[in-house]
DRENPAKE-287634 format. One line per field, with one value per residue (C-alpha): x, y, z; residue in one letter. Coordinates in steps of 0.02 Angstrom, whole numbers, plus 50000, padded with zeros to 5 digits. Each point is the difference from the previous one (the first is absolute). Layout:
% DRENPAKE-287634
px = X, ...
py = Y, ...
pz = Z, ...
res = A, ...
END
This chain:
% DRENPAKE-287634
px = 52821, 50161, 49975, 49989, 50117, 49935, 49848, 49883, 50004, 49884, 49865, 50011, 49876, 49847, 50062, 50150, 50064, 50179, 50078, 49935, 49886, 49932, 49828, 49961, 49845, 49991, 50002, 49993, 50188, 49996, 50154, 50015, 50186, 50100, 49883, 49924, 49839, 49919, 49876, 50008, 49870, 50073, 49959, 49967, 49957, 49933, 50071, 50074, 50104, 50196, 50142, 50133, 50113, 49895, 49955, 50180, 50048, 49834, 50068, 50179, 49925, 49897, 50158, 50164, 50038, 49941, 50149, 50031, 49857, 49961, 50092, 50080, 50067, 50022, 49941, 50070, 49892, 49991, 50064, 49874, 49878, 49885, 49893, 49855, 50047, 50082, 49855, 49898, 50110, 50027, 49788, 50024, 50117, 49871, 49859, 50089, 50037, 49902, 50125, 50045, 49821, 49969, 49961, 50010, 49845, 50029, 49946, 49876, 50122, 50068, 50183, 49895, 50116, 49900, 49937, 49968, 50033, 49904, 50039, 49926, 49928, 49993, 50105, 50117, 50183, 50098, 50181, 50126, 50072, 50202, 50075, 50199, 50043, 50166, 50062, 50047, 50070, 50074, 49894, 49852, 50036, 50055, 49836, 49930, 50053, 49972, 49830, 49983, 50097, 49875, 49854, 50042, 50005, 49800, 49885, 49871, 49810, 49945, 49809, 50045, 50068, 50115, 50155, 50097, 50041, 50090, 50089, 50067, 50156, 49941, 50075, 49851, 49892, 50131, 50023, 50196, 49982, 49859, 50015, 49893, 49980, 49902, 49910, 50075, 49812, 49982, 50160, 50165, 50162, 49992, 49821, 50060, 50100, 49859, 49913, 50134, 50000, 49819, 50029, 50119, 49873, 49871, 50102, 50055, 49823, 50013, 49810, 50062, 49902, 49869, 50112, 49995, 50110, 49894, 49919, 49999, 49840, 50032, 50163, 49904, 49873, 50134, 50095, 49840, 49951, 50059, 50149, 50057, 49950, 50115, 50137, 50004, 50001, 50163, 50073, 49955, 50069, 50182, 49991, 49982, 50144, 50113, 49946, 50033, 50176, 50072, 50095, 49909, 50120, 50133, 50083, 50044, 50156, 50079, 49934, 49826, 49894, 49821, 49897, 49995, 50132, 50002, 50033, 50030, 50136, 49978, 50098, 49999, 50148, 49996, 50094, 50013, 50141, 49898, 49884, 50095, 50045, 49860, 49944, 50150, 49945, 49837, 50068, 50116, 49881, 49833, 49933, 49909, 50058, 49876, 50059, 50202, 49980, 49892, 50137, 50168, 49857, 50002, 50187, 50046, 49868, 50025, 50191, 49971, 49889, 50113, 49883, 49971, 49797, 49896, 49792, 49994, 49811, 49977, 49869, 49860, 50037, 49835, 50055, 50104, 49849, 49952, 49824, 50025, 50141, 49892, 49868, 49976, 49974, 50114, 50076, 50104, 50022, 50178, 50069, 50094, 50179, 50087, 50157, 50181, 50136, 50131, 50034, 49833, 50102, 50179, 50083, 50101, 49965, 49838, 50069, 49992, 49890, 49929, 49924, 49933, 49917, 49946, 49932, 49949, 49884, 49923, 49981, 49912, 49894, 49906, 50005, 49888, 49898, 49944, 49984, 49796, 49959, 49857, 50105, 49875, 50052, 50188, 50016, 49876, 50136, 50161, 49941, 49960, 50142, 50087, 49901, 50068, 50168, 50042, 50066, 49916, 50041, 50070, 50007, 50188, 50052, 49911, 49988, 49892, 50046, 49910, 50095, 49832, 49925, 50083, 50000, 50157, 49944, 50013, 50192, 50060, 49927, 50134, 50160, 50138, 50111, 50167, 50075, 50001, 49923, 49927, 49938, 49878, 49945, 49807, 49900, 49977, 49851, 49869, 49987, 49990, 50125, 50178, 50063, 49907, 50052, 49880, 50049, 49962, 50057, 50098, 50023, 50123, 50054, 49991, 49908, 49954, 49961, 50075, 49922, 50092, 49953, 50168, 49994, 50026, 50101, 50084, 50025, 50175, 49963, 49815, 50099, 50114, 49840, 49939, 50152, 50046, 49837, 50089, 50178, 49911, 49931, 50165, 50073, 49851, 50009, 50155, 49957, 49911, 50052, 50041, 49891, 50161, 50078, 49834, 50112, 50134, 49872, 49919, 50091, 49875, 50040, 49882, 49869, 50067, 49913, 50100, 49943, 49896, 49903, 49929, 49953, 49818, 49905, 50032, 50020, 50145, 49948, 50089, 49949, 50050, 49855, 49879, 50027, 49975, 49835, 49946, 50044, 49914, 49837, 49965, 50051, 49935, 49908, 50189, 50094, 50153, 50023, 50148, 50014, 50080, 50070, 50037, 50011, 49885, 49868, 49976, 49906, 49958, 49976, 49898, 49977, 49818, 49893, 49860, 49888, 49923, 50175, 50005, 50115, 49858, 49987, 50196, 50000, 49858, 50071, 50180, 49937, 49910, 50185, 50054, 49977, 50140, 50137, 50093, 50122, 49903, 49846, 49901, 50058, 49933, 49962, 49942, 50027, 49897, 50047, 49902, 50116, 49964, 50173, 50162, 50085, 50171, 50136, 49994, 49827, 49905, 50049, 49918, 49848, 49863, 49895, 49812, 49962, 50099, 49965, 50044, 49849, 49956, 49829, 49951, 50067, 49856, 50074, 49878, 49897
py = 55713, 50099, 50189, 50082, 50107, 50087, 50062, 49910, 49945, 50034, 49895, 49844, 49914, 49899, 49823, 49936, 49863, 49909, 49992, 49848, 49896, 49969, 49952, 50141, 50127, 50158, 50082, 50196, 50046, 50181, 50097, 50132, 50067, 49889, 49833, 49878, 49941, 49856, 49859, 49798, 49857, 49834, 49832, 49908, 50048, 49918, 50002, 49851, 49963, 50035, 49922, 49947, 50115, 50139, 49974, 49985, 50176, 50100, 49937, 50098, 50138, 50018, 49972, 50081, 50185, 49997, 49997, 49848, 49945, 50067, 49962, 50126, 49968, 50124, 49909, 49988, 50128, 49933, 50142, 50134, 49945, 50133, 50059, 49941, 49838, 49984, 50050, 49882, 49845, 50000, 50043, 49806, 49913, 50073, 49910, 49861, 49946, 49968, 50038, 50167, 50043, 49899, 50093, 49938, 50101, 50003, 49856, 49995, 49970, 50123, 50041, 50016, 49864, 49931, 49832, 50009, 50048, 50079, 50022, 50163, 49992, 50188, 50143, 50154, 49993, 50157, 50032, 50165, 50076, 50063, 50109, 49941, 50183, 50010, 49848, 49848, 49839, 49972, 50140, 49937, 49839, 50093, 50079, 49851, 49936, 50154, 49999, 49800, 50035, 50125, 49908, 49833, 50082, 50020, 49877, 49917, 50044, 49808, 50040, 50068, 49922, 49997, 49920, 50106, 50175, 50059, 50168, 50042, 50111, 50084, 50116, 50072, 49854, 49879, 49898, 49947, 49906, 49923, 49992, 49880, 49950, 49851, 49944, 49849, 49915, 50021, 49949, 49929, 50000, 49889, 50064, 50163, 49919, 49912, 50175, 50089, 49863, 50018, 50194, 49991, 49916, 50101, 50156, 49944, 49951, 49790, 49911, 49916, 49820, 49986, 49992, 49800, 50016, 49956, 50168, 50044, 49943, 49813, 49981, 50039, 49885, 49869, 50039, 49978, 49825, 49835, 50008, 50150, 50008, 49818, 50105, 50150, 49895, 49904, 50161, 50032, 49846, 50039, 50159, 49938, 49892, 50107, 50146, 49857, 49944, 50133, 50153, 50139, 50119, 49966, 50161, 49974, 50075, 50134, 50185, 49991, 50105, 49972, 50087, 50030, 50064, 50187, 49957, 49865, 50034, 49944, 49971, 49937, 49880, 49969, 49872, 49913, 49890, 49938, 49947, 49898, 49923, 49965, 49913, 49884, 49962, 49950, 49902, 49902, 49970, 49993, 50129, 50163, 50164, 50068, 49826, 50047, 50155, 49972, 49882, 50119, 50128, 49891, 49932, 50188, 50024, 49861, 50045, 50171, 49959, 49864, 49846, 49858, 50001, 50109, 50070, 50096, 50084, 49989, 50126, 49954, 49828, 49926, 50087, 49825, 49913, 50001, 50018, 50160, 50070, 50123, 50025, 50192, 50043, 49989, 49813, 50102, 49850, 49967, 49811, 49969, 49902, 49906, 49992, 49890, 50104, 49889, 49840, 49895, 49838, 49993, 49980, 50139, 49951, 50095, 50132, 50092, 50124, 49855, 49897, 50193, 50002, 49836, 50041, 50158, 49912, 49868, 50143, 50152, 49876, 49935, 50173, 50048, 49852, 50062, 50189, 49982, 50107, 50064, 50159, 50017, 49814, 50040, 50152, 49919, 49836, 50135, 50053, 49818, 49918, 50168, 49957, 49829, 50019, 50173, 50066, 50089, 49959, 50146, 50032, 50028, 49934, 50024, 49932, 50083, 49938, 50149, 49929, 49923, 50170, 50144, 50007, 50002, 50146, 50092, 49929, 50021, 50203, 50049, 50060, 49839, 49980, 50089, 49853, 49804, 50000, 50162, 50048, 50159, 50060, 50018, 50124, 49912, 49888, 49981, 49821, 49911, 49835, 49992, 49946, 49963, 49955, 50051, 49909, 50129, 49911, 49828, 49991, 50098, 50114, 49952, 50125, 49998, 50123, 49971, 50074, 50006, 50065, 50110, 49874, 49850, 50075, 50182, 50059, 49966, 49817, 50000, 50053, 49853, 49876, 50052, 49978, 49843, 49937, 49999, 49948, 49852, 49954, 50049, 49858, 49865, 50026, 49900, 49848, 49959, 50147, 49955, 50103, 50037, 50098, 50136, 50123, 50025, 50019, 50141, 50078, 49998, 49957, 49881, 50082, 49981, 49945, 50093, 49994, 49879, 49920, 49798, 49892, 49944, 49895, 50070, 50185, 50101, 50108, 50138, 49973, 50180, 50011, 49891, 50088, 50157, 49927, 49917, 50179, 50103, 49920, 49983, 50177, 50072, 49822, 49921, 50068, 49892, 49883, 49842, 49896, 49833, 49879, 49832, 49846, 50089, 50066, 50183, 50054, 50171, 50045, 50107, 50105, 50139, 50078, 49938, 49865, 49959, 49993, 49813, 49898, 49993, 50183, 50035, 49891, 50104, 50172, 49936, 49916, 50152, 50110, 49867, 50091, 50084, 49923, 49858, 49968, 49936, 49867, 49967, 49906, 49806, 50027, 50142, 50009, 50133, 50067, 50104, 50129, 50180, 50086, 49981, 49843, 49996, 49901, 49817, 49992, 49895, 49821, 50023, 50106, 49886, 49972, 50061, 49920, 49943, 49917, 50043, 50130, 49894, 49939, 49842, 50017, 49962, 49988, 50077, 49881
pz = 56157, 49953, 49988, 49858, 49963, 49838, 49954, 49876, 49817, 49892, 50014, 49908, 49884, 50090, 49911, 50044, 49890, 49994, 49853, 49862, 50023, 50163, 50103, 50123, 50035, 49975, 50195, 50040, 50055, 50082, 50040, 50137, 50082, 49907, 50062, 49894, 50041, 49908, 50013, 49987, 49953, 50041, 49977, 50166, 50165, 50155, 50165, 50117, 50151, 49983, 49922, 50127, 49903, 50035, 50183, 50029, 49912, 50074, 50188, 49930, 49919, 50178, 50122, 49873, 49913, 49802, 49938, 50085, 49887, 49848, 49840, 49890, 49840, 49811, 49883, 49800, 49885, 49823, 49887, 49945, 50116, 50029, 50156, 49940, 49936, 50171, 50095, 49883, 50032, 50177, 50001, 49923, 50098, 50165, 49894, 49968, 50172, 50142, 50159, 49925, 50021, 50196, 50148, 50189, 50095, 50191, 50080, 50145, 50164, 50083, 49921, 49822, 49919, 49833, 49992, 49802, 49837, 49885, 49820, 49911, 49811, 50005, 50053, 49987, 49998, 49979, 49918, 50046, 49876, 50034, 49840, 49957, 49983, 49939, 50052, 49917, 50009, 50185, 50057, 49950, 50093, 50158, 49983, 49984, 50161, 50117, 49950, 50048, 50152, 50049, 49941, 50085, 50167, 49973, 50068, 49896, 50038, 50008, 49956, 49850, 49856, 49890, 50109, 49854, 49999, 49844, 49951, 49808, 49985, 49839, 49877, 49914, 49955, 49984, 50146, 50065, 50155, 50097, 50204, 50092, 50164, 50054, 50152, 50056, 50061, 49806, 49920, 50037, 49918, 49848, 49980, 49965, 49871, 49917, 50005, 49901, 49855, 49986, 49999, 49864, 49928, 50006, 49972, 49821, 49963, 50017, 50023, 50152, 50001, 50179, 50175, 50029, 50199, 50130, 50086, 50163, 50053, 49913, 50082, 50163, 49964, 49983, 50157, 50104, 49902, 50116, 49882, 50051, 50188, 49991, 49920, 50125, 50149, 49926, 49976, 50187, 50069, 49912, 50060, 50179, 49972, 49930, 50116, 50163, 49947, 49910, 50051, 50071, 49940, 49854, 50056, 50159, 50046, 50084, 49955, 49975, 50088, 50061, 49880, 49804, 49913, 49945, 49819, 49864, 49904, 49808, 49870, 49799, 49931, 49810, 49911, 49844, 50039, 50148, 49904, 49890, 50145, 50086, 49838, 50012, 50190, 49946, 49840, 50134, 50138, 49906, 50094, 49975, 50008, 50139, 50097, 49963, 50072, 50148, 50043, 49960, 50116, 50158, 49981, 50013, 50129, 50104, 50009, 50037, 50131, 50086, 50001, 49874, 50005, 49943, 49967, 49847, 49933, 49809, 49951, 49891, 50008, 49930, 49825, 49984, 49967, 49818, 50014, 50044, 49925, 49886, 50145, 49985, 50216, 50137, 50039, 50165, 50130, 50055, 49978, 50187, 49947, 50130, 49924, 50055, 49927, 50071, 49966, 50028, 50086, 50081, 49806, 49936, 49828, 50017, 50051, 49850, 49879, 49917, 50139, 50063, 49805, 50026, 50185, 49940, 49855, 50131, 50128, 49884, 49931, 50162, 50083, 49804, 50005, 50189, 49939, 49979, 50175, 50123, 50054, 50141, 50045, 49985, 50102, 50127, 49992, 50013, 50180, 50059, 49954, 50079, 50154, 49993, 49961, 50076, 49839, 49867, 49815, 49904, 49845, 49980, 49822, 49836, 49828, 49844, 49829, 49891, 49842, 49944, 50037, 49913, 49789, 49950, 49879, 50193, 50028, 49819, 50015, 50147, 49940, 49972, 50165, 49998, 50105, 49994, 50158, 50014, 50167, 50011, 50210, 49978, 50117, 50177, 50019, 50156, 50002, 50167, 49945, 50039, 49839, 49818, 49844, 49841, 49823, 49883, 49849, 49948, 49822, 49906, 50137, 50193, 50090, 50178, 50145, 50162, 50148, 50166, 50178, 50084, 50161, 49878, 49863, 49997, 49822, 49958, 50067, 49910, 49828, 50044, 50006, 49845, 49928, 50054, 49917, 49822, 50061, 50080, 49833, 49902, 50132, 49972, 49834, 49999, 50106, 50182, 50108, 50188, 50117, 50089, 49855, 50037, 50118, 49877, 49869, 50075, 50114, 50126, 50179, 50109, 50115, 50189, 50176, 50130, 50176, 50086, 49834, 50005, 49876, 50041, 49898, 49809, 50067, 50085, 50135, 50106, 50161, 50046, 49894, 50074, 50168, 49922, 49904, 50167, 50098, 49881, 49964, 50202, 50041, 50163, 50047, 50029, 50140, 49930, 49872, 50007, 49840, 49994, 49868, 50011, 49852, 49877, 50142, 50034, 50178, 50039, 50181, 50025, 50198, 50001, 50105, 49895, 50058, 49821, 49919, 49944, 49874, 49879, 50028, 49973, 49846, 49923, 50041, 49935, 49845, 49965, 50021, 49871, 49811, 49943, 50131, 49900, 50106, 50145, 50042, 50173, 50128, 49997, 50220, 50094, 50196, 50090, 50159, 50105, 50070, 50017, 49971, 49925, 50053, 50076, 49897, 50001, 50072, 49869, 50060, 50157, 49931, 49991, 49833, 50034, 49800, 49875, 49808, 49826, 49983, 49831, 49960, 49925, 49819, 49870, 49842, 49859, 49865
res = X, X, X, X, X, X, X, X, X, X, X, X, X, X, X, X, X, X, X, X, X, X, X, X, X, X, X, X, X, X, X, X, X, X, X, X, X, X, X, X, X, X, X, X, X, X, X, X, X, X, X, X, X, X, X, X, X, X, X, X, X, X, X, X, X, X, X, X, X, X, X, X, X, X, X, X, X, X, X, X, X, X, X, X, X, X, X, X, X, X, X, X, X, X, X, X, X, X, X, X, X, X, X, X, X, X, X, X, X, X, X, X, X, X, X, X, X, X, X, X, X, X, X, X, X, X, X, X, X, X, X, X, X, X, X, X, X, X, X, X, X, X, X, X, X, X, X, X, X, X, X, X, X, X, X, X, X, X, X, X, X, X, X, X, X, X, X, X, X, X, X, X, X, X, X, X, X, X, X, X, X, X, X, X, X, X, X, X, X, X, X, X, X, X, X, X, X, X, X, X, X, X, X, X, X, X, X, X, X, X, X, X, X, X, X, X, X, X, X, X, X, X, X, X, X, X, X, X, X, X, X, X, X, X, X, X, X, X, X, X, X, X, X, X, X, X, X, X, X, X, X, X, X, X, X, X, X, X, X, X, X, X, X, X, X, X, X, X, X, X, X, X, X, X, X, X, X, X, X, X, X, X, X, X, X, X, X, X, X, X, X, X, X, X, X, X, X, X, X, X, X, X, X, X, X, X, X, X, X, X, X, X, X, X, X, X, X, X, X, X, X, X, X, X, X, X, X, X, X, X, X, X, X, X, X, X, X, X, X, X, X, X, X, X, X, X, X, X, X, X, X, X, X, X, X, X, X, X, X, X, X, X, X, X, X, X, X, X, X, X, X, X, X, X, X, X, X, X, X, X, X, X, X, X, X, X, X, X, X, X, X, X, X, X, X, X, X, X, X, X, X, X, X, X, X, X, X, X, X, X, X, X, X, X, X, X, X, X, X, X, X, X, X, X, X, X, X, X, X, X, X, X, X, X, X, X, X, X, X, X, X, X, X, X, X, X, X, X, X, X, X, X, X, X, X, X, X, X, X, X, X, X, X, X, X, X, X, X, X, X, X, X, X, X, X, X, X, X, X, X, X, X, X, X, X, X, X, X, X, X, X, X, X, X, X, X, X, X, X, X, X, X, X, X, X, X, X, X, X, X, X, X, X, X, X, X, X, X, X, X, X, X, X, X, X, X, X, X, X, X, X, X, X, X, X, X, X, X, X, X, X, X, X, X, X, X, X, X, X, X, X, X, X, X, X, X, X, X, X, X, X, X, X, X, X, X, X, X, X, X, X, X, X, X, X, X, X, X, X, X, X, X, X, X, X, X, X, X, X, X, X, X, X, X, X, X, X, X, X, X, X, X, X, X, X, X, X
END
């Protein structure tokens, strides 16, 4: 919870009603140091296994930092809403829905991680209580978002519900802005939105007709039917695919550094004319807006990072699917999009922005339809396919489209742009992706937030991406746009591949980088290491001291080395020479092999 940083109110009255007419108990609220403490009775409870969604997020909250996780967000406050009728109303959106009141108890192996939900009836949930002071207007939304800042940074206690915590900027008993942060194993993006709409609701005293999405515990029940179980291992199987052919690593150029980056840099462009554009786009190619812009996303992408094909995540892909587009939980599974940005056959009539929309449409929708995931499954299939292949998928390039997901009572509150684009720097963000593009809003104004790691995009060249996102529109706007014209567009220069780099299979790899990969993860058990490339084949030779070094041994220690290094993969053949000392030059042609292999096991590809 946020500190308090004033001492208590008065203590308010024991019932707590919204205003009008509405259906709720009367609860005992208490109020100590400036924190609310009050009681809910829901309808519902029961427990069950997990959602997919929420497997998936409780493996991230367990492995990433919370603000990597949770969800912040200020949410509108109906005029003259007081405390209590705040208090009151978010006591009834708690009541109202079952995965604001679920809890995940450890589970009975040894790392604790939960193998069920459990849905509480009954419970406390507790609101802080921040006076405006003398501020108003701007300040009170600065406000605002310190104290979400702050509060997001705080993990989530996940046997103890709500997945909500809430703080009211007050002034007096009137109430001026409402901070929450969510737990993302209990809501996602667009749930958040459904949650505000009900708390406007509820705040201006609306009967609100019974919850009719699908809870948490039925959606489980239908992801473990034969349905279901037929569903996830479809989803596997492209997966597989896509993780077997694809590129390793979409950024794979000269400058990137084993390791993550030290910061994100972020960024907000606003535009109105943009989105009279985009419009026009989608009137001329029948195509959505959240398919428009993926495409003008990986055009810009995929020219930046000097190749034609691409594999781009899309958060929260499952929210496509219309039975559960008002599901109040967390949906979080990534859909995995190969995507061609170049022409798809030898004909330079496709070369364009509308065979990419029309790519684009075929492309997002399979990568959605195969969204339904075992996370356990998929991080189990990312190290055997990594095993296989000798390089590890990483998760370079990513797409969120948020427009469905934020009210535009939220977008219309911020003060009108004082540019056509308008581009504001955001505070640096800790997220471990090279670049990401979040669609904040489509109709009426264009608003998205680019995101942009320093090794892929310094700032004056990140400022250029974002802007070329509207000039490319301005330009399709008029007619098909040649993928060509996308350097004097934006301004932005193609990634280079100085040095000793190969094309191998769909990936480009340094091989500086492989010998450095292969010469790291051996250390002390390799006296010297010799790496050689011919037609597509890399073979590390390998001279130690140690009798139990073997290629299957090599392969495991170097495929281990692999996270984080995107620039290089495992050899395909390991020599091992038993030698106990340096070797003098040109020695390894008449060093004979004691074993050799590729190290790999026999792949098994998951059901």
């Amino acid at each position: 919870m946020i500190v308090p940083l004033v001492a208590s109110r008065p203590h308010l009255a024991q019932t707590c009603e919204p205003k009008g007419a509405i259906d709720v108990m009367t609860h005992d609220v208490t109020e100590t140091e400036g924190l609310i403490t009050a009681r809910f009775h829901g309808v519902g409870g029961g427990f069950g296994p997990l959602t997919l969604g929420q497997d998936n997020m409780l493996r991230c909250i367990g492995r990433d930092r919370p603000e990597q996780i949770n969800r912040e967000s200020v949410w509108p406050v109906p005029e003259g809403t007081t405390v209590a009728t705040a208090v009151a109303a978010l006591r009834a959106l708690l009541e109202r829905h079952e995965s604001l009141r679920t809890v995940f108890p450890p589970g009975p192996g040894t790392d604790g991680f939960p193998e069920r939900q459990e849905v509480r009836a009954e419970g406390e949930f507790t609101v802080s209580l921040v006076p405006v002071g003398d501020r108003e207007g701007a300040g009170i939304d600065a406000l605002a978002d310190e104290l979400g800042r702050a509060d997001v940074a705080v993990p989530f206690d996940l046997t103890a519900a709500p997945r909500l915590r809430f703080t009211l900027l007050t002034e007096g008993e009137l109430v001026h802005r409402l901070v929450v942060v969510g737990c993302h194993a209990g809501v996602d993006g667009v749930a958040v939105t459904l949650l505000i709409r009900d708390w406007l609701a509820l705040a201006t005293g609306a009967q609100l007709p019974p919850a009719g999405a699908r809870t948490p515990l039925e959606l489980a029940a239908l992801e473990q039917s034969p349905q279901g179980r037929r569903k996830t291992a479809a989803a596997l199987k492209h997966w597989e695919t896509v993780l077997s052919a694809g590129p390793s690593s979409s950024f794979s150029v000269d400058g990137m550094t084993p390791g993550p980056s030290e910061g994100t840099a972020a960024l907000l462009l606003r535009s109105r004319t943009a989105a009279a554009d985009l419009e026009t786009v989608c009137r001329r190619t029948a195509a959505g807006p959240s398919v428009v812009l993926f495409a003008v996303f990986a055009a810009l992408a995929a020219h930046r990072a000097a190749r034609t094909d691409l594999v781009i995540s899309a958060l929260s892909a499952n929210r496509q699917r219309s039975a559960l587009a008002d599901h109040i939980g967390t949906l979080a599974q990534d859909a995995l999009i190969a995507l061609e940005v170049g022409p798809s056959a030898a004909d330079d009539d496709l070369d364009d922005l509308d065979a990419l929309i029309g790519r684009t449409k075929v492309a997002s929708f399979t990568g959605y339809w195969h969204s339904t995931l075992n996370a356990d499954k998929v991080w189990q299939l990312v190290e055997d396919v990594a095993e296989r292949r000798g390089a590890r998928f990483a998760r370079q390039i990513v797409v969120n489209d948020l427009s469905l997901a934020i009210p535009e009572a939220l977008s219309d509150a911020r003060p009108a742009p004082t540019a056509d684009p308008e581009v504001q720097w955001l505070p640096d963000q800790p997220l471990p992706v090279r670049l990401m593009l979040n669609i904040l809003r489509t109709a009426g104004s264009l608003e998205v937030a680019l995101l942009a790691c320093p090794e892929v995009l310094e700032r004056a060249d990140a400022e250029r991406f974002a802007r070329a996102v509207p000039a490319v529109l301005a330009a399709a706007a008029e007619g098909p746009l040649p993928l060509a014209g996308l350097a004097a567009l934006s301004g932005l220069s193609p990634a280079t591949r100085t040095g000793d780099w190969q094309r191998i299979g769909a990936d480009w790899i340094d091989l500086a980088a492989v010998r450095a990969l292969v010469t790291d993860a051996l250390g002390a058990r390799a006296t010297a290491v010799d790496l050689g490339y011919q037609e597509g084949r890399l073979t590390a030779r390998i001279a130690t001291a140690d009798q139990g070094l073997t290629p299957a041994a090599a392969h495991r220690a170097v495929v281990s080395t692999l996270p984080g290094r995107e620039t290089a993969m495992a050899p395909h053949h390991y020599a091992v020479h038993h030698h106990p000392g340096p070797l003098p030059l040109l020695t390894w042609p008449t060093l004979p092999a004691h074993a050799e292999g590729s190290g790999r096991r026999a792949a098994a590809i998951p059901e």
